[in-house]
C-alpha positions as semicolon CSV with decimal commas, in nm:
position;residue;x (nm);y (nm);z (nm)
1;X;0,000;0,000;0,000
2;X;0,302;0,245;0,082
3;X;0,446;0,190;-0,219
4;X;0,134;0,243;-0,477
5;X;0,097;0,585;-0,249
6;X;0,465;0,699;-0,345
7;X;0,433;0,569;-0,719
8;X;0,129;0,825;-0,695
9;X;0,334;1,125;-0,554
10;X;0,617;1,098;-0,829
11;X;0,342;1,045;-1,133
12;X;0,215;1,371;-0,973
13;X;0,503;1,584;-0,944
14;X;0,635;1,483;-1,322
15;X;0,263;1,601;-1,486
16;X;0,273;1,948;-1,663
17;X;0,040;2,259;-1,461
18;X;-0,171;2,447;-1,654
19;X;0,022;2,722;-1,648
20;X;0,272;2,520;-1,833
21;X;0,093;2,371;-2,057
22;X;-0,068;2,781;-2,161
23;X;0,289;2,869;-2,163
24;X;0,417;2,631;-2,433
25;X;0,098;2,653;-2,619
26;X;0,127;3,052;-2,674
27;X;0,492;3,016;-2,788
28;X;0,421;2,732;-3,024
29;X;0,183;2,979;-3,120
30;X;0,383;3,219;-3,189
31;X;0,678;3,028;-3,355
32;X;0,433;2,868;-3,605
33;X;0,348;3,266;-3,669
34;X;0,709;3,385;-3,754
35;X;0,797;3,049;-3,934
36;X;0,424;3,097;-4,179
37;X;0,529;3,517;-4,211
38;X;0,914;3,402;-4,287
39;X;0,782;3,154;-4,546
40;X;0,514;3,399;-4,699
41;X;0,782;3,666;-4,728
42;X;0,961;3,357;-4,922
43;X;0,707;3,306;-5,167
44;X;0,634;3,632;-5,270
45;X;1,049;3,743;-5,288
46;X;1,057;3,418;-5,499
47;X;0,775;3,491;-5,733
48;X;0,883;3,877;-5,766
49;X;1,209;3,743;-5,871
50;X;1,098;3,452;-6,092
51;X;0,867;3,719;-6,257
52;X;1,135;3,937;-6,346
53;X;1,338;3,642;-6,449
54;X;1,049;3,588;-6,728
55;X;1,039;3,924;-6,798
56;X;1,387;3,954;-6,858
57;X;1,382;3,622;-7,106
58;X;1,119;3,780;-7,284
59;X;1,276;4,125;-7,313
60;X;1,609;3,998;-7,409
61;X;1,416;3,774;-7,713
62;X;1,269;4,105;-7,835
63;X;1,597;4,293;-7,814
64;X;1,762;4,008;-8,020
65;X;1,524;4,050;-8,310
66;X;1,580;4,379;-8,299
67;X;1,935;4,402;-8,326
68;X;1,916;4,147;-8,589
69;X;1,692;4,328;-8,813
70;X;1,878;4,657;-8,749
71;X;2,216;4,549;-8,805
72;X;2,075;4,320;-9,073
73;X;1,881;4,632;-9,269
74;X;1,932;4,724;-9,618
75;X;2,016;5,060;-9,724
76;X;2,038;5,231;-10,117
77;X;2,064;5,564;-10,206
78;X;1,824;5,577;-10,466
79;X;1,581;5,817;-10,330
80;X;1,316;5,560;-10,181
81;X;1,230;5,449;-9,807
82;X;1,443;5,170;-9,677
83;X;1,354;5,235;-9,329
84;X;1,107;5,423;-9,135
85;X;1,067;5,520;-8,785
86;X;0,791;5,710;-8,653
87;X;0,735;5,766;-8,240
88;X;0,380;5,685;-8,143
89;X;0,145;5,579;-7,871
90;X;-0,014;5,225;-7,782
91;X;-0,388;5,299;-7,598
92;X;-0,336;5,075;-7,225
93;X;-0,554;5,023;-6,949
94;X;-0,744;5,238;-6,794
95;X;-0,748;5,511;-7,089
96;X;-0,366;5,535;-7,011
97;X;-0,084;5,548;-7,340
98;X;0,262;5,423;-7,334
99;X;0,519;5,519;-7,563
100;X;0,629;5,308;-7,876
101;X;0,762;5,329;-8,185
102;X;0,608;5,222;-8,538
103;X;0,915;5,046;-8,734
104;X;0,918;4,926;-9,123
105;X;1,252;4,804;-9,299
106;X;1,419;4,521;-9,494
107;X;1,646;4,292;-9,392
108;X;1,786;3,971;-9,449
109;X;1,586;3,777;-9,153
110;X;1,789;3,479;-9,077
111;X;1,439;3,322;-8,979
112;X;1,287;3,414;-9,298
113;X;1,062;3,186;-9,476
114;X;1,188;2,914;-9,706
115;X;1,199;3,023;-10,072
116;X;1,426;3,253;-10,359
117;X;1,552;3,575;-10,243
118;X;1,670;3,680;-9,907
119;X;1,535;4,021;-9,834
120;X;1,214;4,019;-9,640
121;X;0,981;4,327;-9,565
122;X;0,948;4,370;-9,176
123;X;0,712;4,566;-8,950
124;X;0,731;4,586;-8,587
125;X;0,401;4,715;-8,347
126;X;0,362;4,723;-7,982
127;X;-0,031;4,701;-7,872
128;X;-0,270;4,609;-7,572
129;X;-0,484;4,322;-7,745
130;X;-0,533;3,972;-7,634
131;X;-0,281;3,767;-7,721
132;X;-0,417;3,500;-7,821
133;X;-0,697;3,620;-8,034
134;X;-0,529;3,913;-8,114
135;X;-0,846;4,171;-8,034
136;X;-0,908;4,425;-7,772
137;X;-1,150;4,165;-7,622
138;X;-1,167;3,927;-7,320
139;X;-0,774;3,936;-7,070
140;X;-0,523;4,148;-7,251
141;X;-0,161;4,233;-7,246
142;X;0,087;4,472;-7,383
143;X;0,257;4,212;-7,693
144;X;0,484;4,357;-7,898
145;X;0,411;4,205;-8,277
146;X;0,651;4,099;-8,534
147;X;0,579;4,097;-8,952
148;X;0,813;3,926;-9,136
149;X;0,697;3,927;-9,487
150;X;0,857;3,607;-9,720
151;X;1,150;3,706;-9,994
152;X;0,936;3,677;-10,326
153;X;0,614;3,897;-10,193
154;X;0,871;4,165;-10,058
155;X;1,057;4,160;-10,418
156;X;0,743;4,119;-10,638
157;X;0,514;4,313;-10,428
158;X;0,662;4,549;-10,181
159;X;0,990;4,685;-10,349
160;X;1,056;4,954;-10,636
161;X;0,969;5,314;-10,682
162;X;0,565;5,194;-10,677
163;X;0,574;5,119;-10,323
164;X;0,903;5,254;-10,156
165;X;0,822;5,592;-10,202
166;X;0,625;5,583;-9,886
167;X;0,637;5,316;-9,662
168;X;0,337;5,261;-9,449
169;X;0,311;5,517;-9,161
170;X;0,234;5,452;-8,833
171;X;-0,154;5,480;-8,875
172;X;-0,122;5,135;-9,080
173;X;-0,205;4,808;-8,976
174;X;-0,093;4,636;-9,255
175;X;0,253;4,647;-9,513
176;X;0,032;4,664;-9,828
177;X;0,146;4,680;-10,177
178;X;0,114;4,560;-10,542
179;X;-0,094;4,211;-10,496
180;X;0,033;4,186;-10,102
181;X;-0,116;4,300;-9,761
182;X;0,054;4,153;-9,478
183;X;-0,131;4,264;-9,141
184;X;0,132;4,322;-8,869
185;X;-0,128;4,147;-8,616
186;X;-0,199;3,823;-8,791
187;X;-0,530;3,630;-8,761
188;X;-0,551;3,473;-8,443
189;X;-0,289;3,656;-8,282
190;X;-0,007;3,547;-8,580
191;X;0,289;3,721;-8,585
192;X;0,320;3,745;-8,158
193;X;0,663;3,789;-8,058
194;X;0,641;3,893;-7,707
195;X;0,493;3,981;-7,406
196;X;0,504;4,218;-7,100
197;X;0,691;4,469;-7,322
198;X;0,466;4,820;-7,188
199;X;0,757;5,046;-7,356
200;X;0,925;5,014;-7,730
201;X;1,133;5,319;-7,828
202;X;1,416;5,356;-8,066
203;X;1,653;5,706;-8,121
204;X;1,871;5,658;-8,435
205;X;2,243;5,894;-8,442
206;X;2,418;5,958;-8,766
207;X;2,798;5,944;-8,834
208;X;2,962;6,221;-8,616
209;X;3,168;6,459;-8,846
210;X;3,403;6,557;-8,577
211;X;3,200;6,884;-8,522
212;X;3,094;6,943;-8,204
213;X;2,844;7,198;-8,327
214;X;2,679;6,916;-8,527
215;X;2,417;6,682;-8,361
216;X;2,396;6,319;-8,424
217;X;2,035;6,274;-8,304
218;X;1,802;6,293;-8,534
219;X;1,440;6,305;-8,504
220;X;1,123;6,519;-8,603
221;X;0,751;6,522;-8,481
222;X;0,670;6,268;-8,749
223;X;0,997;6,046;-8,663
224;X;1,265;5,910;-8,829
225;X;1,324;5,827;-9,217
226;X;1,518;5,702;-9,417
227;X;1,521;5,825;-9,806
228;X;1,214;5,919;-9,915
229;X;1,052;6,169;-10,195
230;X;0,699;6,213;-10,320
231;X;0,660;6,472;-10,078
232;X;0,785;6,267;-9,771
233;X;1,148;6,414;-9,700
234;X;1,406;6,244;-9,558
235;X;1,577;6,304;-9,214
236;X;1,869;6,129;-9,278
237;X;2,065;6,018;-9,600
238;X;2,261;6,217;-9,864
239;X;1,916;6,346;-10,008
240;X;1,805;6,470;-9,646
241;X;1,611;6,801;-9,613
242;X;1,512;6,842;-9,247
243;X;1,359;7,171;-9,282
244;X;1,198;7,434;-9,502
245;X;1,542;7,650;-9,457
246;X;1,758;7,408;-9,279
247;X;2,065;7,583;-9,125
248;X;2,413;7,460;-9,218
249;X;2,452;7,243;-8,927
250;X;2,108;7,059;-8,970
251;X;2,229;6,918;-9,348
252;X;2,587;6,847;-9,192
253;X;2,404;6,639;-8,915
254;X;2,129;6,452;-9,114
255;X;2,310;6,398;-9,448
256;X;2,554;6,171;-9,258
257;X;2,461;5,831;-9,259
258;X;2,312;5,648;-9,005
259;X;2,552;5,513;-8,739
260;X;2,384;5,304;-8,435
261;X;2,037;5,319;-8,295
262;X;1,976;5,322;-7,909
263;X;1,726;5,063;-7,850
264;X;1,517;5,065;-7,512
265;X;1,226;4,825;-7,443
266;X;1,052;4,859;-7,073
267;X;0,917;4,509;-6,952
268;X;0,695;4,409;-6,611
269;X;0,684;4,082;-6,446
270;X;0,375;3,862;-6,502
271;X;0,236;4,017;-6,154
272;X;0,284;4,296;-6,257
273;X;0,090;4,235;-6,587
274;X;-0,192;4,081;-6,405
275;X;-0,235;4,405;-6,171
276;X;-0,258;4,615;-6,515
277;X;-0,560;4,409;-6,621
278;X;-0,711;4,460;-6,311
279;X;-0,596;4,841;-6,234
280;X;-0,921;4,971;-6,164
281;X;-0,956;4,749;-5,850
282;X;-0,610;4,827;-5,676
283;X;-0,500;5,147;-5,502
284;X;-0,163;5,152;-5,761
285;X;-0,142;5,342;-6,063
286;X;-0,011;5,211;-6,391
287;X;0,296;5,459;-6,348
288;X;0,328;5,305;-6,018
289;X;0,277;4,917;-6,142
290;X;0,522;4,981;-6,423
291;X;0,806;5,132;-6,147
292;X;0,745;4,875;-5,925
293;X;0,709;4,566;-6,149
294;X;0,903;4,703;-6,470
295;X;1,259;4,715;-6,617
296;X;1,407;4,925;-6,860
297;X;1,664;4,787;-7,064
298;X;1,906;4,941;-7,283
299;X;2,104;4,812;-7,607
300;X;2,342;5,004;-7,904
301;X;2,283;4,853;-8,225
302;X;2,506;4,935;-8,483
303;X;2,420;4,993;-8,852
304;X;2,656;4,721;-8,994
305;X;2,553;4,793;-9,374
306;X;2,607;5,173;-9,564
307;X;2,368;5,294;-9,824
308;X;2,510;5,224;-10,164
């Protein structure tokens, strides 16, 4: 009997009080607080930085094309439109605009289709459609579209003094010429290059003649181009006229040829795309969105061919 009475005592002083047990339970409590607030912080670092790690592939595909095509582009001084470069603005959400660039020239696309000739016709055009149906209906993102007309239309339909007098201007949605009409946003979305891109510009510098005097810059309110006559003047190019009286120093500057263009494209993260289509239900504005979610990034691209 003594000894079931002292088994009893040390059972009873090894068993946890209340207090105890209220103790332990509050700082499980909060340890399973910090440990789910560490691993949320986690997450979302994680998914900011594998959204801007998708962003960045899909800038640096864009900014490949374009330095192909660029350094690529064909040039002849024989009074007609090679290239053209106009600065415009892409309509985004919430009645906003971004600033873009409307780009036509021919190049040599190494991912041309298969067929005779080599030189293809091609158009680049940033919008806010849906990318996969290519309309302003339903979810939609800032894509930045890619035309790439094949060899034998560009020859046969889109070359010579008919159709190079003028390229199409920014307003266009298509390359159109003699039997051809290429829209730059194919059916179904066709002709998608990337997405995410909510910034396309392009600033083009001639030759520097050693002047300081002289710019190298050279743009007007209706952009840059190339050749041209019909009553489209040239900026740049031996038959340049920038002006109704251009000064000394303005036909110096744009009569050089074309040396490099400074490419910039600004891209957001898929989050940051997503908070776009829904801006009208978050405190941020798209300024804000784009600073927060968005990169800019920067690339020379020199002119590798002169205008024969």
């Amino acid at each position: 009997m003594n000894v079931l009475k002292m088994k009893t005592r040390s059972t009873a002083k090894r068993a946890f009080t209340l207090i105890e047990i209220m103790v332990a339970t509050v700082i499980m409590v909060v340890l399973v607080g910090l440990v789910i607030q560490i691993t949320s912080e986690v997450l979302k670092v994680w998914a900011r930085s594998s959204g801007k790690l998708a962003a960045n592939a899909e800038a640096r595909i864009a900014m490949d094309m374009i330095t192909q095509d660029l350094e690529t582009a064909v040039f002849r001084n024989n009074d007609l439109q090679w290239l053209r470069s106009e600065d415009d603005t892409v309509s985004g959400p919430a009645g906003t605009t971004n600033a873009t660039v409307a780009l036509r020239l021919f190049s040599p696309a190494l991912d041309r289709p298969d067929g005779p000739g080599d030189i293809c016709a091609i158009a680049y055009k940033l919008d806010y459609l849906n990318a996969v149906t290519g309309t302003a209906t339903g979810d939609r993102l800032f894509v930045l579209y890619r035309l790439v007309v094949n060899p034998q239309d560009t020859f046969d339909g889109l070359m010579g003094d008919a159709n190079q007098k003028s390229l199409p201007n920014k307003g266009a949605p298509a390359w159109t010429g003699t039997g051809v009409s290429e829209s730059i946003v194919g059916v179904d979305g066709a002709n998608y290059l990337v997405s995410n891109i909510v910034g396309f510009e392009i600033e083009f510098h001639v030759q520097d003649d050693g002047d300081p005097d002289t710019v190298t810059l050279v743009t007007d309110a209706a952009g840059t181009i190339y050749g041209g006559q019909a009553g489209v003047p040239a900026t740049v190019g031996p038959q340049a006229y920038p002006a109704a009286a251009p000064t000394a120093l303005q036909l110096l500057a744009y009569r050089q040829p074309l040396a490099y263009a400074e490419v910039r494209l600004t891209v957001i993260s898929d989050q940051g795309a997503q908070m776009l289509e829904n801006i009208t239900k978050i405190p941020e504005t798209v300024d804000e969105v784009i600073q927060q979610h968005g990169e800019v990034f920067t690339r020379r691209v020199n002119f590798m061919a002169h205008p024969l």
